[in-house]
OpenMM code with the backbone's topology and positions (N, CA, C; nanometers):
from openmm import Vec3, app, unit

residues = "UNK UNK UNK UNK UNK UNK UNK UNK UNK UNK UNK UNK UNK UNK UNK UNK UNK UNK UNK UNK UNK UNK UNK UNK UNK UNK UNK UNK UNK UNK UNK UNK UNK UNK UNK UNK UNK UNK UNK UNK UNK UNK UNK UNK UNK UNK UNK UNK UNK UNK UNK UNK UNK UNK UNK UNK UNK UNK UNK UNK UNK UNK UNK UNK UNK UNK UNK UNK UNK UNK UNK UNK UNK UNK UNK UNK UNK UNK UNK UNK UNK UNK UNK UNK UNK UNK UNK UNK UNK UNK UNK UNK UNK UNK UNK UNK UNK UNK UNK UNK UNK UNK UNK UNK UNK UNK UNK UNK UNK UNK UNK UNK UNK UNK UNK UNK UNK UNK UNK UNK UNK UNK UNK UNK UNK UNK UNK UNK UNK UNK UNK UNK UNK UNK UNK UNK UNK UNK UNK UNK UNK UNK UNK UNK UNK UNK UNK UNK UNK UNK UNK UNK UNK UNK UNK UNK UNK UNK UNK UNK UNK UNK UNK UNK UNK UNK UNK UNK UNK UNK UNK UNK UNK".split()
positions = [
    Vec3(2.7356, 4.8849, 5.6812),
    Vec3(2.6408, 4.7816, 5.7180),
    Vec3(2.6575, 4.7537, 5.8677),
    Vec3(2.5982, 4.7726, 5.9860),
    Vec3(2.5781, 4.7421, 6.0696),
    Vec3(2.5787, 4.5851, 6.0772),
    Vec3(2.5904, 4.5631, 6.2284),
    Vec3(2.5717, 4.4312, 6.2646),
    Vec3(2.4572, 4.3547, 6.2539),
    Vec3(2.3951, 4.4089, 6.2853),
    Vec3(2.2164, 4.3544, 6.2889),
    Vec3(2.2042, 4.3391, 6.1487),
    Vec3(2.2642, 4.4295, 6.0627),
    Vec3(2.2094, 4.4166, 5.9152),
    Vec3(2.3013, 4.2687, 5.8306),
    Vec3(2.3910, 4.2480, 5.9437),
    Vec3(2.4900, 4.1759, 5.8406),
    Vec3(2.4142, 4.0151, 5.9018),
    Vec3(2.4099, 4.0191, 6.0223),
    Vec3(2.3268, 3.8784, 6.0773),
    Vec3(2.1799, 3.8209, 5.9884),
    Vec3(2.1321, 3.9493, 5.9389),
    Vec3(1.9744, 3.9232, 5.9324),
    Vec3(2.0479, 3.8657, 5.7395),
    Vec3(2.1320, 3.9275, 5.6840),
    Vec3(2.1254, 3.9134, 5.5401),
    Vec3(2.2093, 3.7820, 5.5785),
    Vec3(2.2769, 3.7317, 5.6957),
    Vec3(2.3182, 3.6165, 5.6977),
    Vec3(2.2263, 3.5155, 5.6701),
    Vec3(2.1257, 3.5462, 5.7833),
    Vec3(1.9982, 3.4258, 5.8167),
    Vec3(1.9456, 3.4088, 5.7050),
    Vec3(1.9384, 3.4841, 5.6117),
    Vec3(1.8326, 3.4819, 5.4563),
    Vec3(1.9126, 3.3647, 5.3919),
    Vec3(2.0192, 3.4005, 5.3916),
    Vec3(2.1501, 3.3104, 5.2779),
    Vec3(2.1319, 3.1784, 5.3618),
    Vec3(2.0948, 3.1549, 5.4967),
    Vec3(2.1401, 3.0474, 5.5543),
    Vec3(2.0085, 2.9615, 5.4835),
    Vec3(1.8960, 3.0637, 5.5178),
    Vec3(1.7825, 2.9812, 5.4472),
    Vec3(1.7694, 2.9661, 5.3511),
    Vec3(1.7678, 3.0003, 5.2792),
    Vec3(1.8113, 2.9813, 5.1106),
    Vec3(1.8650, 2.8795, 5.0982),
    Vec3(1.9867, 2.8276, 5.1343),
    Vec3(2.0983, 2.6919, 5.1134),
    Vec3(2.0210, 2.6129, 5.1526),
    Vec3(1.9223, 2.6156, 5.2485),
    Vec3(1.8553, 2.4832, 5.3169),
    Vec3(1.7549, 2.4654, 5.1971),
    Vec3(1.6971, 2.6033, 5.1830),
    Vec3(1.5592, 2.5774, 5.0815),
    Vec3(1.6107, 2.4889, 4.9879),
    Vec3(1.6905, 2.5190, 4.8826),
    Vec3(1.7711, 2.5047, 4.8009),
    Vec3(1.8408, 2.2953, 4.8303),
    Vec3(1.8739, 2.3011, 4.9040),
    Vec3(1.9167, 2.1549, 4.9352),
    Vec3(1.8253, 2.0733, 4.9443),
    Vec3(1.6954, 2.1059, 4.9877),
    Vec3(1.5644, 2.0435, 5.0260),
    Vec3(1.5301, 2.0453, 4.8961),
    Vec3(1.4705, 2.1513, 4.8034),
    Vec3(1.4354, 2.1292, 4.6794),
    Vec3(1.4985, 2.0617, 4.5525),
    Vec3(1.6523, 2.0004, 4.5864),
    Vec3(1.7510, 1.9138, 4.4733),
    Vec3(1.6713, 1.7813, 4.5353),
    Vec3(1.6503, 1.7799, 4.6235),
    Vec3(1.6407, 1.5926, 4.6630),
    Vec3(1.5161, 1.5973, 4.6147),
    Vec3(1.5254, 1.4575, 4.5282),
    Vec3(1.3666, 1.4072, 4.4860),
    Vec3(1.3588, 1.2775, 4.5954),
    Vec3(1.2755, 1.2406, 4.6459),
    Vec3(1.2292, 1.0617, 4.6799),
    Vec3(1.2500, 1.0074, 4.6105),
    Vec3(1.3093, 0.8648, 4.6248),
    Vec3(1.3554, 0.7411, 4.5286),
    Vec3(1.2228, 0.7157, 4.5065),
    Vec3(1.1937, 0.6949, 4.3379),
    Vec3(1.0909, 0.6278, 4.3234),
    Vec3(1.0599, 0.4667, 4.3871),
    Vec3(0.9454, 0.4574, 4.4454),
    Vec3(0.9177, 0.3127, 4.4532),
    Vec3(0.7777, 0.2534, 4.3436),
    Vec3(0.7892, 0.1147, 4.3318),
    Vec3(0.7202, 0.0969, 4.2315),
    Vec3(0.5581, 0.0685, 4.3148),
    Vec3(0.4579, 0.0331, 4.2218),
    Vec3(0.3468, 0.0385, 4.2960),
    Vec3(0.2426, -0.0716, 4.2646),
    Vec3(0.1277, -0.0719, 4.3256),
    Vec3(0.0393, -0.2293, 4.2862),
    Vec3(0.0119, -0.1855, 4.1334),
    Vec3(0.0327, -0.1031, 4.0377),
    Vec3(0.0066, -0.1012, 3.9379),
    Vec3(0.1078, -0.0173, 3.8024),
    Vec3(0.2324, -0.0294, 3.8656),
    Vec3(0.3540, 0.1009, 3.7995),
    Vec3(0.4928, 0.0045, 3.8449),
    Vec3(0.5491, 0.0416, 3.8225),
    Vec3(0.7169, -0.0133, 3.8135),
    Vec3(0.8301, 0.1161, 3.8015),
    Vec3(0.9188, 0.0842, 3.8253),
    Vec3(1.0981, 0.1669, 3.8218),
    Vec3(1.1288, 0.0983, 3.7573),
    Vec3(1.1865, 0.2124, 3.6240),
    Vec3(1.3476, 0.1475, 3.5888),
    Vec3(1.4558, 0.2649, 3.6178),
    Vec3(1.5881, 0.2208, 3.6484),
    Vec3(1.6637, 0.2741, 3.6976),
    Vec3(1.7634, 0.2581, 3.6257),
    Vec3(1.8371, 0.3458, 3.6183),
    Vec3(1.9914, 0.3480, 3.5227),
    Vec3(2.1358, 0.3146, 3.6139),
    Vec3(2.2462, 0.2548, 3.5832),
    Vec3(2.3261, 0.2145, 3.6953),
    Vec3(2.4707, 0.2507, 3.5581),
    Vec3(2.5714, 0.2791, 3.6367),
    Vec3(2.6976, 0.2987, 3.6041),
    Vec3(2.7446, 0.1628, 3.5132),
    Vec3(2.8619, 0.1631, 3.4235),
    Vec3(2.9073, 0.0649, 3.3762),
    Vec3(3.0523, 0.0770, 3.3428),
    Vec3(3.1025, -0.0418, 3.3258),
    Vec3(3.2897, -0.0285, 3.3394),
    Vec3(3.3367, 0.0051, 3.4891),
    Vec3(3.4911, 0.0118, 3.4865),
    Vec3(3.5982, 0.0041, 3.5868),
    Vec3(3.6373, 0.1270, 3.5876),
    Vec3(3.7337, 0.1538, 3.6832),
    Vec3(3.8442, 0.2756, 3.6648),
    Vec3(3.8908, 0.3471, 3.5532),
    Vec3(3.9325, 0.2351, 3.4920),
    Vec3(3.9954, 0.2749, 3.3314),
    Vec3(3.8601, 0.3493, 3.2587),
    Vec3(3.8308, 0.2958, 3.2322),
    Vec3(3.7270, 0.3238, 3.1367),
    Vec3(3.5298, 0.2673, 3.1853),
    Vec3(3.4636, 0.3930, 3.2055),
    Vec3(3.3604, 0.3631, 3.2285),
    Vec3(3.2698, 0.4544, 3.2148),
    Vec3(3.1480, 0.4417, 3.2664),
    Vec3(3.0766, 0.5643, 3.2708),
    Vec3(2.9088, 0.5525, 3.3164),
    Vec3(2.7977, 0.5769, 3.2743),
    Vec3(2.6708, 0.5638, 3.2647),
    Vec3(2.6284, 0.5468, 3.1779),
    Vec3(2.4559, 0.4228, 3.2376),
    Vec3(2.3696, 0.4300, 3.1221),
    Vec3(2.2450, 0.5348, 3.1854),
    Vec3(2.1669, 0.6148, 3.0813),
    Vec3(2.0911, 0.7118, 3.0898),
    Vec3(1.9711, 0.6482, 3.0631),
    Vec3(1.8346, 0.7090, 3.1186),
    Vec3(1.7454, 0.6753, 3.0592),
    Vec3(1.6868, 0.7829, 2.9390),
    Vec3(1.6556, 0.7691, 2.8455),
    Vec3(1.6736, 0.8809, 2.7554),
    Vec3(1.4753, 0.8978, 2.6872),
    Vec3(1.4212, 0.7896, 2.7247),
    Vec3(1.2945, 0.7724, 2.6898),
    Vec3(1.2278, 0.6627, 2.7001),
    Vec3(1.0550, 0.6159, 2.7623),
    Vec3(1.0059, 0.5424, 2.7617),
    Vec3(0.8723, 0.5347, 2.6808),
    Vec3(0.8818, 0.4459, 2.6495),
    Vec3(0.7394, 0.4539, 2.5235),
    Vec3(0.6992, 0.6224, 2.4763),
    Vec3(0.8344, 0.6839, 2.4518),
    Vec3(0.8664, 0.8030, 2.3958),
    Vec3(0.8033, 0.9044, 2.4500),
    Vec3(0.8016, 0.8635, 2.6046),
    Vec3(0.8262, 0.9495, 2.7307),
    Vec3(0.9573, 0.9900, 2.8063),
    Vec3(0.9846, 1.1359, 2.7826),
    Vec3(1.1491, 1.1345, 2.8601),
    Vec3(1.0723, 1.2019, 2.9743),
    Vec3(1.1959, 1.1102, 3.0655),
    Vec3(1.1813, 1.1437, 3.2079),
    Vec3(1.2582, 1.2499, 3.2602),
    Vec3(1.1891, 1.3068, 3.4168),
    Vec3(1.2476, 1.4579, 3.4537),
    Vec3(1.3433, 1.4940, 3.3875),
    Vec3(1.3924, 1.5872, 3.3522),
    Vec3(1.4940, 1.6698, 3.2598),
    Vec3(1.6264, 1.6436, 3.4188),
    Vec3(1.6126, 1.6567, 3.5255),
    Vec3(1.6788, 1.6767, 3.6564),
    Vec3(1.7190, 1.5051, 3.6706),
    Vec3(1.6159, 1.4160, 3.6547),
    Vec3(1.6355, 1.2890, 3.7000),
    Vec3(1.6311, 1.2057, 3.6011),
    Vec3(1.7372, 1.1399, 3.5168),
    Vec3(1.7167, 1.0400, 3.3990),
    Vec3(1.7757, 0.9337, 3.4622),
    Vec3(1.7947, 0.9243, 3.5904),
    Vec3(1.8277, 0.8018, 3.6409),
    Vec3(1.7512, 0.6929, 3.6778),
    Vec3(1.6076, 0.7519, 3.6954),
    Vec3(1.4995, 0.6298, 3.7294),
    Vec3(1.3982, 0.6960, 3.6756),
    Vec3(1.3053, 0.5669, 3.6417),
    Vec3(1.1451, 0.6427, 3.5677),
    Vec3(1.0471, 0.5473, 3.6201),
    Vec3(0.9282, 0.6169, 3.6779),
    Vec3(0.8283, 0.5042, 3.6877),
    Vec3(0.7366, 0.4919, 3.5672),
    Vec3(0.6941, 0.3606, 3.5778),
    Vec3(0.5880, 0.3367, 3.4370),
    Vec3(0.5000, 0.2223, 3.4524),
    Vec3(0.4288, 0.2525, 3.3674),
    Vec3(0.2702, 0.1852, 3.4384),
    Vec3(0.2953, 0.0238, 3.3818),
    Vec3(0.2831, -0.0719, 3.4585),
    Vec3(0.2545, -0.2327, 3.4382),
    Vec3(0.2295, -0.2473, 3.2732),
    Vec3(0.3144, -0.3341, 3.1878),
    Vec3(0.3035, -0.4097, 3.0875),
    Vec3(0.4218, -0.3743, 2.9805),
    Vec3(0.3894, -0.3656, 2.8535),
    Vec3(0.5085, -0.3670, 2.7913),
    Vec3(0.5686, -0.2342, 2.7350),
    Vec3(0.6960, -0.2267, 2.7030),
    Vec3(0.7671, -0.1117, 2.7379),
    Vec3(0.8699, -0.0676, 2.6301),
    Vec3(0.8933, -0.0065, 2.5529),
    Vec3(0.9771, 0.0727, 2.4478),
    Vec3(1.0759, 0.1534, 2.5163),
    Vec3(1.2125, 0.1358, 2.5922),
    Vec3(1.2513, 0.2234, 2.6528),
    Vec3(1.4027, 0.2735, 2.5292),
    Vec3(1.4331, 0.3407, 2.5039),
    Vec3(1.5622, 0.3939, 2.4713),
    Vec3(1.6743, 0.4288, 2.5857),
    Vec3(1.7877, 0.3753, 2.5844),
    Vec3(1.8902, 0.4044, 2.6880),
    Vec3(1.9907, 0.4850, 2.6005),
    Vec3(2.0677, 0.5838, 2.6959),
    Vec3(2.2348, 0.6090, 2.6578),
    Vec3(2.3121, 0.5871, 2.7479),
    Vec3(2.4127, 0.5631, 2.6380),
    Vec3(2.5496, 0.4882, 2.7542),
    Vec3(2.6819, 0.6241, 2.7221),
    Vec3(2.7101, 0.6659, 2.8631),
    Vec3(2.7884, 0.7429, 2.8420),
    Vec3(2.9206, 0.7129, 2.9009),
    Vec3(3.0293, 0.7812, 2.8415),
    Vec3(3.1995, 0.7381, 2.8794),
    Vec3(3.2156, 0.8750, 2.9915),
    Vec3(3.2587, 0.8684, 3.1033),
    Vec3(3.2928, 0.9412, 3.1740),
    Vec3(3.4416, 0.9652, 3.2203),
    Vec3(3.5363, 0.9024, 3.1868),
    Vec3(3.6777, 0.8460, 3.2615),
    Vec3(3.7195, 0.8827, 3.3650),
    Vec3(3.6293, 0.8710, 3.4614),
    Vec3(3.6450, 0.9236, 3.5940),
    Vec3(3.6010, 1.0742, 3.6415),
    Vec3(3.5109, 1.1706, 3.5685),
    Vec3(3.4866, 1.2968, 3.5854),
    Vec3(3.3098, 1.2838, 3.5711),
    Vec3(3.2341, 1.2676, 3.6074),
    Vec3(3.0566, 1.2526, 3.6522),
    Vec3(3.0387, 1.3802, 3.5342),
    Vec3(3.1214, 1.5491, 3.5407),
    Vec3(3.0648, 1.6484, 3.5578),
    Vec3(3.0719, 1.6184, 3.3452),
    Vec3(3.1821, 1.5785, 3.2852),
    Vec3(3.2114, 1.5704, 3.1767),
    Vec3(3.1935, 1.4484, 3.1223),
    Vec3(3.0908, 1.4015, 3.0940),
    Vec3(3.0265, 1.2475, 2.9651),
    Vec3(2.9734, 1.2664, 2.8602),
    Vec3(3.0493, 1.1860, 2.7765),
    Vec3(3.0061, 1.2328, 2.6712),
    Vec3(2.9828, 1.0940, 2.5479),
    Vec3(2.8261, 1.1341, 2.5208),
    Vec3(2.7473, 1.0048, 2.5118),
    Vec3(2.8188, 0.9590, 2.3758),
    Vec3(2.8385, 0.8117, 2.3815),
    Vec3(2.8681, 0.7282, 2.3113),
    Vec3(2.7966, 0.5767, 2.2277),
    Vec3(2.6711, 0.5570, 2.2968),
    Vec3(2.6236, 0.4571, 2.2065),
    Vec3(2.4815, 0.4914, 2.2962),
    Vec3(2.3620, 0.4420, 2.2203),
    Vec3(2.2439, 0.4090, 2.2051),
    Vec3(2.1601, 0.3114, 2.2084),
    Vec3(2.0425, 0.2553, 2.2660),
    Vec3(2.0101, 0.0908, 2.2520),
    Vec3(1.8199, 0.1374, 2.2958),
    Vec3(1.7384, 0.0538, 2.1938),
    Vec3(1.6251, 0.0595, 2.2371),
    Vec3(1.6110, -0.0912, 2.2832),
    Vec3(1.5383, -0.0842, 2.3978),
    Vec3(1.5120, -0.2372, 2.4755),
    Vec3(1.4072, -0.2513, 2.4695),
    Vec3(1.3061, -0.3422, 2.4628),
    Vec3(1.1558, -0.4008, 2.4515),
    Vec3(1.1544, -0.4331, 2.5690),
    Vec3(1.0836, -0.4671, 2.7011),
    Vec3(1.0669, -0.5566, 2.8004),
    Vec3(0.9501, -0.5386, 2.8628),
    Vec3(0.8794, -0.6614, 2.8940),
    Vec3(0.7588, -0.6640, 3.0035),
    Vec3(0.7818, -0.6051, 3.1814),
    Vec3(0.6965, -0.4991, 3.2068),
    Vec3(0.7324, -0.4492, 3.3443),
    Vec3(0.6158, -0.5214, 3.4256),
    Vec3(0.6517, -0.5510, 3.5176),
    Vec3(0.6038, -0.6114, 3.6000),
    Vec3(0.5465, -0.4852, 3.7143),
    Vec3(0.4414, -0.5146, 3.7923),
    Vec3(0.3693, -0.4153, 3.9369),
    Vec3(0.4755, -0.4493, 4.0025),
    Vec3(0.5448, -0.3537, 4.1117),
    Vec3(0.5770, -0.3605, 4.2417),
    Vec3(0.7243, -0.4169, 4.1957),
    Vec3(0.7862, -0.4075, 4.0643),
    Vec3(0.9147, -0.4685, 4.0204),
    Vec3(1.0434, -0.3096, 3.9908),
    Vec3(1.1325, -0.3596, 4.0546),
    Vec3(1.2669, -0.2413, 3.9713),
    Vec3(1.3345, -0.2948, 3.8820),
    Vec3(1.3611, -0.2443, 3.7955),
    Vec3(1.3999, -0.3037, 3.6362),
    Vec3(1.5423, -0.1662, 3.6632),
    Vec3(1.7041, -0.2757, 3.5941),
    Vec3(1.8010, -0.1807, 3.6338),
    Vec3(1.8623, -0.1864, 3.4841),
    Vec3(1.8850, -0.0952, 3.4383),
    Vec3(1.9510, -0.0982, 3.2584),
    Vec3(2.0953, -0.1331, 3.2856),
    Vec3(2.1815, -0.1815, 3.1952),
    Vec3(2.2853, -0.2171, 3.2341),
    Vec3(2.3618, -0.2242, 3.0964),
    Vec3(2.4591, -0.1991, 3.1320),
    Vec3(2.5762, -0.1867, 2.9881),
    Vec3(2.7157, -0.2431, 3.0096),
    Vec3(2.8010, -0.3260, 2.9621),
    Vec3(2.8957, -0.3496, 2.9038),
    Vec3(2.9562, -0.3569, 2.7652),
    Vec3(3.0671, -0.3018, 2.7495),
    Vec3(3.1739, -0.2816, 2.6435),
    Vec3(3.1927, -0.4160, 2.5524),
    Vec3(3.1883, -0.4272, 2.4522),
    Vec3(3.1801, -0.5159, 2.4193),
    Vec3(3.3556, -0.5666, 2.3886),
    Vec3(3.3901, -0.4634, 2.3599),
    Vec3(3.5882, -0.5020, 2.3539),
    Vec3(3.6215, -0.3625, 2.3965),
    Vec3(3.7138, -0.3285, 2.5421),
    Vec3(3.7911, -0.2334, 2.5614),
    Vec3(3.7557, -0.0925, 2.4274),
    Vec3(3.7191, 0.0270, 2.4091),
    Vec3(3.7141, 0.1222, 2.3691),
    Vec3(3.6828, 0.1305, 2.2040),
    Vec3(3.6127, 0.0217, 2.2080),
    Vec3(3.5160, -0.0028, 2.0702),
    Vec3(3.4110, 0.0673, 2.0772),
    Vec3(3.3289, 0.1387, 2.1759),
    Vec3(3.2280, 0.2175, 2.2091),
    Vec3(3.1329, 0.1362, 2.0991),
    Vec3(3.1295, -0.0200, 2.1319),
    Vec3(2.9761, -0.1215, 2.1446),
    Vec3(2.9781, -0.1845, 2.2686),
    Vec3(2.8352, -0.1766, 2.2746),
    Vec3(2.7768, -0.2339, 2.4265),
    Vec3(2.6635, -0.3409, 2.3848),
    Vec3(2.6629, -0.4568, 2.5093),
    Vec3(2.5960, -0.5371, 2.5175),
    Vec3(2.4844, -0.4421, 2.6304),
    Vec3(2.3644, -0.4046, 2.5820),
    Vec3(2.2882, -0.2994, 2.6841),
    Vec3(2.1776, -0.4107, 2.7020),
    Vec3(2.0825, -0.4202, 2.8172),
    Vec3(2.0057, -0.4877, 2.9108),
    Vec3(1.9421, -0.5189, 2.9911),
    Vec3(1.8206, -0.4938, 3.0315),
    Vec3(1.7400, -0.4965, 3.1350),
    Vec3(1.7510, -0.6009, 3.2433),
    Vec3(1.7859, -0.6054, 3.3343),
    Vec3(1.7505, -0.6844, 3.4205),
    Vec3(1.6428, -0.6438, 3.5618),
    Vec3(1.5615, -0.7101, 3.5834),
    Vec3(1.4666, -0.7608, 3.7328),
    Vec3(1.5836, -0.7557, 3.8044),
    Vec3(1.5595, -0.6490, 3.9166),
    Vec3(1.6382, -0.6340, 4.0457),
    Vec3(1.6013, -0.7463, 4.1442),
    Vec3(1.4832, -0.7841, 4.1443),
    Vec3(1.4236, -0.8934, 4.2453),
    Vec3(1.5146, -1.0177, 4.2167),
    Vec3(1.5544, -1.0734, 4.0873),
    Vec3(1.5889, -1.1522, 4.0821),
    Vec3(1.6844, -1.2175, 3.9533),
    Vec3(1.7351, -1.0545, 3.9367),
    Vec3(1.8860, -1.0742, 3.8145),
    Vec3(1.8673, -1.1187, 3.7088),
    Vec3(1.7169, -1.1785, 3.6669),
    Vec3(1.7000, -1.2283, 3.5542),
    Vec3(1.6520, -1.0811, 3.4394),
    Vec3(1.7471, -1.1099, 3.2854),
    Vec3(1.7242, -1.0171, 3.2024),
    Vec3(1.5783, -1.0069, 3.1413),
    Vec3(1.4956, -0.9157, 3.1489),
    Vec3(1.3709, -0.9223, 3.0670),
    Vec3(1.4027, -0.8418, 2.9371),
    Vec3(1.4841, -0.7873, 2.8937),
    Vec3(1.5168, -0.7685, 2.7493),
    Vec3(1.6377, -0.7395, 2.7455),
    Vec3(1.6852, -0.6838, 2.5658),
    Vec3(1.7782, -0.6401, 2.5689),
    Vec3(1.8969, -0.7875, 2.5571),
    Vec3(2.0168, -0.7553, 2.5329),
    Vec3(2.1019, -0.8724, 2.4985),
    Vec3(2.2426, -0.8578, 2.5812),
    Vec3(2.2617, -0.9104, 2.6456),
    Vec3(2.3739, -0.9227, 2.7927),
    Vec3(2.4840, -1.0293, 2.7385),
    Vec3(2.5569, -1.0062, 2.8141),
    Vec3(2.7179, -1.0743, 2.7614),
    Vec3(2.6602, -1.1797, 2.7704),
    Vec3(2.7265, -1.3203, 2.6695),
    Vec3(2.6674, -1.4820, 2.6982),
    Vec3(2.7475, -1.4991, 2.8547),
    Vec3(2.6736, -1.5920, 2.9422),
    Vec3(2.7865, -1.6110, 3.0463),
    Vec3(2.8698, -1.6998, 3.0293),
    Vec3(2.9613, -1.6740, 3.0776),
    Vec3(3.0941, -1.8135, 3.1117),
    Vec3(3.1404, -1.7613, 2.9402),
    Vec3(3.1140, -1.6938, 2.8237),
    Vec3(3.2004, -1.6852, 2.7517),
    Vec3(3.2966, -1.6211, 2.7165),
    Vec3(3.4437, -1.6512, 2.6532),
    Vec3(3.5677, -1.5610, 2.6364),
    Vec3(3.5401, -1.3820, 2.6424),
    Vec3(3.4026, -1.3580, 2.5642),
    Vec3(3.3981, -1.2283, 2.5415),
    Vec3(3.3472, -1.1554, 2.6307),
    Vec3(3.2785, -1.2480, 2.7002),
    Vec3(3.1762, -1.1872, 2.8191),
    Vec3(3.3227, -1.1489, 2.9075),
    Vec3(3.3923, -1.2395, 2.8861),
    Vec3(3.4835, -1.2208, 3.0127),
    Vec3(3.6271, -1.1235, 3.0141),
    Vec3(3.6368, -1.1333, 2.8698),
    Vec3(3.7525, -1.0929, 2.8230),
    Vec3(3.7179, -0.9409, 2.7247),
    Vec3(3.6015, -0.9341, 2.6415),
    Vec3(3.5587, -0.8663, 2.5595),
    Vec3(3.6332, -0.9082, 2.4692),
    Vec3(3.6454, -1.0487, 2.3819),
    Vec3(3.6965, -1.0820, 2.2462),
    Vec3(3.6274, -1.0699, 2.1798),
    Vec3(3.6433, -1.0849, 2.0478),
    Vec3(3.5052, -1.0858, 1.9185),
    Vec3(3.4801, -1.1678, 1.8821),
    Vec3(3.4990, -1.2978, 1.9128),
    Vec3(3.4650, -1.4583, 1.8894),
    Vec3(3.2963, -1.4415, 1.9233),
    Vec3(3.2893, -1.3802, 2.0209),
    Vec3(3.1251, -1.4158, 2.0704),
    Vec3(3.0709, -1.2701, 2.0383),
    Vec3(3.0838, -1.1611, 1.9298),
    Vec3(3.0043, -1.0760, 1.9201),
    Vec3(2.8848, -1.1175, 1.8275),
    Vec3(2.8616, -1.2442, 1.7453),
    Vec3(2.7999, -1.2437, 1.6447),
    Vec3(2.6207, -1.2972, 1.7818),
    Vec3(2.6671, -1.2748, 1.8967),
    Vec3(2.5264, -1.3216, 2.0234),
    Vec3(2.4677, -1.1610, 2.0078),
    Vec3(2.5050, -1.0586, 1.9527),
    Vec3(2.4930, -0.9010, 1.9773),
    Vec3(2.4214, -0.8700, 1.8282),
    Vec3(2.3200, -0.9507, 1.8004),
    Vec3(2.3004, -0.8837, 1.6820),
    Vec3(2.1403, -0.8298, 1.7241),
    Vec3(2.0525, -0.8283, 1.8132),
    Vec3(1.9524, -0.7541, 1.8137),
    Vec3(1.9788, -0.6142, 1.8482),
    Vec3(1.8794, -0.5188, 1.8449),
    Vec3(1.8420, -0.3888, 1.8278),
    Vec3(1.9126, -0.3492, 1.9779),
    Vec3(1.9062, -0.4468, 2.0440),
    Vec3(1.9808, -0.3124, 2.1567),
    Vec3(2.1056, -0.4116, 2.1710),
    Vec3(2.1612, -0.3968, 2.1178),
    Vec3(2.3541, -0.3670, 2.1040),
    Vec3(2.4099, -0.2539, 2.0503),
    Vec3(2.4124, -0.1579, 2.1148),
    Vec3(2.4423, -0.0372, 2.1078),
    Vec3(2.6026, 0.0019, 2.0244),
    Vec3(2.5754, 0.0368, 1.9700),
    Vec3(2.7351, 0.1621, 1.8861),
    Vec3(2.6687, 0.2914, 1.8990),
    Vec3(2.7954, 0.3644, 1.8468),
    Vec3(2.7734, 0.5160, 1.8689),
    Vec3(2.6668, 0.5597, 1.7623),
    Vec3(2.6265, 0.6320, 1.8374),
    Vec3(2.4970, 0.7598, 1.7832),
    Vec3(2.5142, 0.7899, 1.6588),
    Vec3(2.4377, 0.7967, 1.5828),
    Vec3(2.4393, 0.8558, 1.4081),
    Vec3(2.4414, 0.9837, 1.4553),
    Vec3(2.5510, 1.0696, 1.3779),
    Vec3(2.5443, 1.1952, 1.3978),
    Vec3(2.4765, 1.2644, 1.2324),
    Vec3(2.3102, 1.3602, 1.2399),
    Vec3(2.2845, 1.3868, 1.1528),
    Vec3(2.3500, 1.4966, 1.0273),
] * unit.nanometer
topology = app.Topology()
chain = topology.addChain("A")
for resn in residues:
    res = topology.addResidue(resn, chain)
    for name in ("N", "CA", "C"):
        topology.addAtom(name, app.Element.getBySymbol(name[0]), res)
């Protein structure tokens, strides 16, 4: 292989990596005068944590590449989440509980799913929508605040977890 030949099969590979880097990035969705984001966000500490997924909206799944945010058109909304345990490795999660949320989407609003454990490695979650604009939950059932369990994950306050999205693990068929 000559020199010239080894530069030119360089330049190909160089372009390629660029093509290639350019085509992984999507644009953050933004929402619109008539559509909304919801977005999926991490949950837990060091010890023990992981992601919630978006897994389907009004039994629309989003990009196969991107289940981290979905846009969807203004009004009400059927979304299914998964919550996955990661213990510190992104590349290895492996899904652990389930939650369908009801909530009204608002135009021009980001809606962020959110999960907590309900006691240390019980794999139940308090799963939850909240309005990014303004932290308030539009569905879904969130730790009570200021209580022992919210704070501690005791079971004094699990009997607040009894609607449809308080997530346990997946029925395996």
């Amino acid at each position: 292989m000559t020199m010239r030949e080894f530069f030119r099969c360089g330049a190909v590979a160089a372009a390629l990596l660029v093509f290639a880097s350019c085509a992984g990035r999507q644009a953050a969705l933004q929402p619109t005068d008539r559509t909304a984001v919801v977005k999926a966000t991490s949950w837990g500490k060091v010890y023990r944590g992981g992601n919630v997924e978006i897994a389907s909206v009004n039994g629309l799944e989003p990009n196969l590449r991107l289940r981290s945010a979905m846009e969807l058109p203004a009004g009400e909304q059927t979304a299914v989440f998964y919550v996955y345990l990661c213990n510190g490795d992104e590349r290895h999660c492996t899904l652990i509980a389930q939650a369908q949320i009801s909530f009204r989407a608002e135009p021009r609003h980001i809606y962020r799913a959110r999960a907590r454990e309900q006691i240390n490695g019980s794999n139940r979650f308090w799963v939850w929508v909240e309005d990014e604009i303004d932290g308030k939950t539009v569905g879904g059932v969130p730790p009570s605040p200021g209580s022992a369990a919210a704070a501690h994950g005791r079971r004094d306050d699990l009997r607040a977890c009894t609607a449809v999205a308080c997530a346990s693990a997946p029925r395996s068929s």
